[in-house]
C-alpha positions in Angstrom: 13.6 3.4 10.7 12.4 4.2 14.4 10.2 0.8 14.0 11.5 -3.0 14.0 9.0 -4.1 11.4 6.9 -0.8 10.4 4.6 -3.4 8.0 3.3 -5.2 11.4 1.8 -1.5 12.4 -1.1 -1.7 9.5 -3.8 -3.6 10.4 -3.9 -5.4 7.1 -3.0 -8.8 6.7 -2.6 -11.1 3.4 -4.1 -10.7 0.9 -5.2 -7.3 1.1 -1.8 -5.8 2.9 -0.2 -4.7 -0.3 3.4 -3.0 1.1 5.8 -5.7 1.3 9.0 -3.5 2.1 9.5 0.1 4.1 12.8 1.4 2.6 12.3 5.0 4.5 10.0 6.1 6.9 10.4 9.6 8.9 7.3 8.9 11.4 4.1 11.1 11.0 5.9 12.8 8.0 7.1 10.4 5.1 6.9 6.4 3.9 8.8 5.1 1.0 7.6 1.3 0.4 7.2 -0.9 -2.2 4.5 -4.1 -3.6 6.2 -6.5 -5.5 4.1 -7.9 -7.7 5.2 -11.4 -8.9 2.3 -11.9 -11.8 0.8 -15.3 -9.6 -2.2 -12.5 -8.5 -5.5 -13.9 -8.0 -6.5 -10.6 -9.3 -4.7 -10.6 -12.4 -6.4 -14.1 -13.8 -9.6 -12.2 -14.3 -7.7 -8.6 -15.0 -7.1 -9.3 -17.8 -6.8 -12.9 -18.8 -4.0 -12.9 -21.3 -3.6 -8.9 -20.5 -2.4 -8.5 -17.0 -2.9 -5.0 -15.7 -2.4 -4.0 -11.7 -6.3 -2.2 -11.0 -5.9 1.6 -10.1 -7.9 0.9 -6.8 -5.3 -1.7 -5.4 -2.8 1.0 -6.6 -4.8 4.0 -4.8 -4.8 1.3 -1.7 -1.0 0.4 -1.7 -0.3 4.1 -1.4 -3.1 4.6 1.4 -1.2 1.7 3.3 2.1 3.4 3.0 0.7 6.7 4.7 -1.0 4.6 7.1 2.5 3.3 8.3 3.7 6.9 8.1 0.8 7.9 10.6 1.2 4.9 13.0 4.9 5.0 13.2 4.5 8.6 15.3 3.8 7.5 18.6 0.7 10.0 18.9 -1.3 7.5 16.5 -0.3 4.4 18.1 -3.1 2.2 18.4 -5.0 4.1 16.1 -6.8 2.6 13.1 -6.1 5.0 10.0 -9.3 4.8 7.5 -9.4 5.4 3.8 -11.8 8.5 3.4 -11.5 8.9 -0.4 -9.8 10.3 -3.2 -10.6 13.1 -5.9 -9.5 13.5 -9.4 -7.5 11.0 -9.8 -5.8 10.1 -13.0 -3.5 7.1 -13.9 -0.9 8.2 -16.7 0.1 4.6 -17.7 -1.0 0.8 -17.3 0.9 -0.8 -14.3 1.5 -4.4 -15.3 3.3 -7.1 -13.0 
C-alpha cells in the first residue's frame, strides 16, 4: 500500500466510517477492506431486537467507502471529496448478521 493509513483519506469519521482495515489497495484501480462487526451496534438494537441483521444500505455504504479510498489513494483525487451518487438494481442474496 502506497498510503501509511489509506482509512485517514475518507472523510468519514466514527460512527459512520465503516472500513476498519485496507488489506490491498492498487490506487485509482482496486480496494480490498473489511468492517468488523462485533454485534455491540447501535444499529443492531433496533435491527432486529433479538434478530440481528447488518442493513443493506450500511452494506451498499461500506463498499462505497472502500472505492472512495481506491479513488483518493491516486494522487490525481487528492483532496477530493468522492460522493455517493446512487445505486441501481441492487439485490442482497443473503442476510448479513454480526
Amino acid at each position: 500500500m502506497s498510503t501509511p493509513d489509506p482509512i485517514a483519506l475518507l472523510p468519514h469519521r466514527p460512527p459512520f466510517r465503516f472500513v476498519d482495515a485496507v488489506d490491498e489497495l492498487v490506487p485509482g484501480s482496486l480496494a480490498v477492506a473489511r468492517w468488523r462487526i462485533t454485534g455491540d451496534e447501535d444499529f443492531l438494537t433496533g435491527h432486529f431486537p433479538g434478530n440481528p441483521v447488518v442493513p443493506g444500505v450500511l452494506q451498499l455504504e461500506a463498499l462505497a467507502q472502500t472505492g472512495g479510498i481506491a479513488i483518493l489513494a491516486d494522487e490525481r483525487y487528492a483532496g477530493s471529496l468522492p460522493l455517493f451518487g446512487g445505486v441501481e438494481d441492487v439485490r442482497f442474496r443473503r442476510v448479513v448478521r454480526p
